[in-house]
Each structure stands twice: as structure tokens, then as C-alpha cells.
C-alpha positions as CSV (number, residue, x, y, z in Angstrom):
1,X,173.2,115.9,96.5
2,X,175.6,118.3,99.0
3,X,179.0,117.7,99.3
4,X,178.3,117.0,103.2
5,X,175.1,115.9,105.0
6,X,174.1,115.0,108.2
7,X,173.0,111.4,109.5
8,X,171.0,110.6,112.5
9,X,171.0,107.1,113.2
10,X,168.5,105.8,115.7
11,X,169.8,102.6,117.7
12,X,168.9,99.4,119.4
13,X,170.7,97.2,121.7
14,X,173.1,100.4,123.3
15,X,173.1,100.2,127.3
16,X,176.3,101.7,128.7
17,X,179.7,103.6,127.6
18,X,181.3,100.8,126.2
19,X,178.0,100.4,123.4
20,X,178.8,104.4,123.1
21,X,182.7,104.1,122.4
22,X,181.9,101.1,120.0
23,X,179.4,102.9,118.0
24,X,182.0,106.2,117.6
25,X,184.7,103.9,116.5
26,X,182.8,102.1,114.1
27,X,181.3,105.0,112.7
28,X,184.7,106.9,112.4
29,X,185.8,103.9,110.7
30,X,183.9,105.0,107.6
31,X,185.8,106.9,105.1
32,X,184.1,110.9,104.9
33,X,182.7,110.3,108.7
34,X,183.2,113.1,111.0
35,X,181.1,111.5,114.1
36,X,179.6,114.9,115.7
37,X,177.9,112.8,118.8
38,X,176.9,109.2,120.3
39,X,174.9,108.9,123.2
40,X,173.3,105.5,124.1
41,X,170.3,105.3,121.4
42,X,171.6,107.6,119.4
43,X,174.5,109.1,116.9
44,X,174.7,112.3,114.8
45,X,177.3,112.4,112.0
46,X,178.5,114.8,109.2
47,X,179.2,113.0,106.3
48,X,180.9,113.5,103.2
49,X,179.7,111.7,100.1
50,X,181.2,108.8,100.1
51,X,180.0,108.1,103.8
52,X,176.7,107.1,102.7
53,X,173.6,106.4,105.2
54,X,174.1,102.8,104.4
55,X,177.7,102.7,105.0
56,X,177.2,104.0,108.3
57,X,173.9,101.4,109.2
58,X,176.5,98.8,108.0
59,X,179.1,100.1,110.6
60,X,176.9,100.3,113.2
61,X,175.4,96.8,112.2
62,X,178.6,95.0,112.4
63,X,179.2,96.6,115.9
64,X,176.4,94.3,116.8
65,X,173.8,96.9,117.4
66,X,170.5,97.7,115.5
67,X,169.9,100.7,113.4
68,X,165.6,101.4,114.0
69,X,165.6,104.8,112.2
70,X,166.9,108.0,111.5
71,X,167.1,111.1,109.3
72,X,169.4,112.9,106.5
73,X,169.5,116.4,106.1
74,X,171.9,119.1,104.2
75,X,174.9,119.5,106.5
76,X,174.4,122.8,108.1
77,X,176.2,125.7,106.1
């Protein structure tokens, strides 16, 4: 596995700003999570190792919204 990778999460339940700033804090609550963007429905973050996809679906989760899908890829070089 790389040493970074990229997460797109896919999420439920996000309606306004607030939902937004929620989701970035939560995610940069993760250890190894640089969040690159969060738009209602929607975060991209580059992750080291140890800020695993289902560390961030917790995060998000415990923010009280719903993680529906998403996609890991090798961070980009």
C-alpha cells in the first residue's frame, strides 16, 4: 500500500455550512488526515496510513452523518 492515498467519501444527511464545517473537523480529527475539500455531499482527503478509509467513515459517522460511498486511489505523486 502507498505511504499516502486519497479518500472520497460520499455523504448523507449534509444540507448547509454548518454539516460542511462538522465534516472538516471531524475528518481533521483523524491522525494522517490532510482534509483537501468538503462540500455538502461530499469530502476528498489525503491520507497517510494510519488514516484508514474506515477511520475516516467512523469520523464522519459519529458527526451524525451517513457515509453512502466513495473511492481510494494512490495519492497523486
Amino acid at each position: 500500500m502507498p505511504d499516502r492515498h486519497a479518500e472520497t467519501l460520499e455523504i448523507e444527511g449534509m444540507s448547509c455550512d454548518h454539516c460542511v464545517s462538522a465534516v472538516q473537523s471531524a475528518l481533521e480529527g483523524v491522525s494522517g488526515a490532510a482534509v483537501q475539500t468538503v462540500e455538502i455531499g461530499r469530502a476528498t482527503v489525503d491520507a497517510g496510513p494510519e488514516a484508514t478509509r474506515e477511520l475516516l467513515v467512523a469520523a464522519v459517522e459519529d458527526a451524525g452523518f451517513t457515509v453512502t460511498g466513495g473511492q481510494s486511489e494512490p495519492a497523486p505523486q
